[in-house]
C-alpha positions in Angstrom: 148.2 95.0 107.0 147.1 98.5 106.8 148.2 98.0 103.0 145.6 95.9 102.2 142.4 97.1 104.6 142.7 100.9 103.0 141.4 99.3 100.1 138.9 97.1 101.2 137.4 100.0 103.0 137.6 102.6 99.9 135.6 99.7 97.8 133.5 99.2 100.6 132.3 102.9 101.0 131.7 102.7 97.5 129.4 100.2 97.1 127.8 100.6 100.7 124.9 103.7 99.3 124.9 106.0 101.9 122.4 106.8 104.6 120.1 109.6 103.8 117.5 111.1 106.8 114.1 111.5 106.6 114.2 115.3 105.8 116.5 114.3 102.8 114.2 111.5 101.4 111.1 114.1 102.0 113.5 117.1 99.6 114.5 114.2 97.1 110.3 113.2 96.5 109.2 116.8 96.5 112.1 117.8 94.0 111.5 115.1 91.6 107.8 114.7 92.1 106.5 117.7 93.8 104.0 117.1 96.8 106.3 115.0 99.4 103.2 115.4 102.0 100.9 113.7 99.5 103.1 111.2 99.3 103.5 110.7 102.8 99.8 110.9 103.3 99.3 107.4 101.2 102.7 105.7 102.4 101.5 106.1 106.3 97.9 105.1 105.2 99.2 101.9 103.5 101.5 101.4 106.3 98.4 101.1 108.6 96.8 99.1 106.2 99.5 96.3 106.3 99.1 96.3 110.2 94.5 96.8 110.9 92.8 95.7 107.4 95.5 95.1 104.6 92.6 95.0 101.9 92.4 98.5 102.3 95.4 99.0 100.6 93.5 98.2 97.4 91.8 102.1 97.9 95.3 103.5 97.2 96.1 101.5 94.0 95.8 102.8 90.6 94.0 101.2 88.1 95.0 98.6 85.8 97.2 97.9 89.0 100.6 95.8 87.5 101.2 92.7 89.8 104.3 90.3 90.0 103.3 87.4 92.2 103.2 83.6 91.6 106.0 83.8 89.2 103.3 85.3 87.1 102.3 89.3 85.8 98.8 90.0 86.7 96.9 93.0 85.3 94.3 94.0 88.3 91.4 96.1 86.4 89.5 97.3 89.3 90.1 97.4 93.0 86.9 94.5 93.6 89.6 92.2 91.6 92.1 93.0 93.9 90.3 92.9 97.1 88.6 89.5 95.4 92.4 87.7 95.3 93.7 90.0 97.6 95.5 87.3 99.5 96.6 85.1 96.2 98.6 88.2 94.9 100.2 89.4 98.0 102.5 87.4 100.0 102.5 88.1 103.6 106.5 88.9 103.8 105.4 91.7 101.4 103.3 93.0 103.6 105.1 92.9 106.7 108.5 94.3 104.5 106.0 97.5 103.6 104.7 97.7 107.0 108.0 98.0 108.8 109.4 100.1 106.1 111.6 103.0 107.4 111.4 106.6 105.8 115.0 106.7 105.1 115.6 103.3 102.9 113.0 104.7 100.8 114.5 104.5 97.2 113.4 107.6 95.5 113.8 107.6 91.5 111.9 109.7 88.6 109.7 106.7 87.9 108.3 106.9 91.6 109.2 105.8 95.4 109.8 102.2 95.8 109.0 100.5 99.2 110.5 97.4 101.0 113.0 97.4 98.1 111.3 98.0 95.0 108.1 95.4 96.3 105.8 98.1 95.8 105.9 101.6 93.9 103.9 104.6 94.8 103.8 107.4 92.2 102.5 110.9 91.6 100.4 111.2 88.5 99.2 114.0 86.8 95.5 115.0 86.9 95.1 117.6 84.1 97.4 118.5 80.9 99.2 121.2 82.8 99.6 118.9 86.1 98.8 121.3 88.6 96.4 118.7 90.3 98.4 115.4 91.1 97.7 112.3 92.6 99.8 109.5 94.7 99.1 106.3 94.5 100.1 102.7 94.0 101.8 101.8 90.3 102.8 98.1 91.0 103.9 95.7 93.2 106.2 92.9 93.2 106.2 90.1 95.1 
């Protein structure tokens, strides 16, 4: 029996990503991106968003905002579009996924930090040619 669970476990552990903390998300954004506390400053505000007024997660989008919903790619121009269709491009279990994300599952990669897996990414872009003013903000979502 044991003959055939060591295996099952070994493929198990390596398909089953591990587990990283808070303080290791927080090192992997600030090492790739630079300004982890920027980053957290829009995730909790967006997070409160989904919960009081989710509209206002329209301020922290980036513009042309990149939408999937519908089975259809909309390009938002300009946050009165967004808030204007607001509930027509964002489904409700995408809000509540965002809303009860947890710091850890956060999936940090080079193109940005992807919430309720990968239904919305927040990135840091550059505000000068040398990039020593950045900004976080909303890149897409997908429904």
């Amino acid at each position: 029996m044991l003959r055939y669970a060591a295996p099952a476990l070994l493929a198990l552990a390596v398909i089953t990503p591990a587990m990283a903390s808070e303080e290791e998300v927080y090192a992997n954004i600030e090492a790739i991106h630079g300004d982890a506390e920027g980053f957290f400053e829009v995730f909790s505000g967006v997070q409160d968003a989904t919960m009081f007024n989710p509209t206002d997660i329209t301020g922290y989008a980036f513009y042309p905002l990149t939408i999937n919903a519908n089975g259809e790619t909309y390009d938002i121009l300009e946050e009165q579009d967004f808030i204007d269709n607001f509930d027509s491009l964002i489904l409700p279990e995408t809000l509540e996924a965002i809303g009860s994300q947890d710091v850890d599952d956060l999936i940090v990669t080079s193109e940005g930090v992807g919430l309720a897996n990968g239904a919305m990414w927040i990135t840091n872009i550059c505000l000068d040619d040398g990039c020593s003013e950045t900004k976080w903000g909303i890149l897409s979502i997908n429904n």
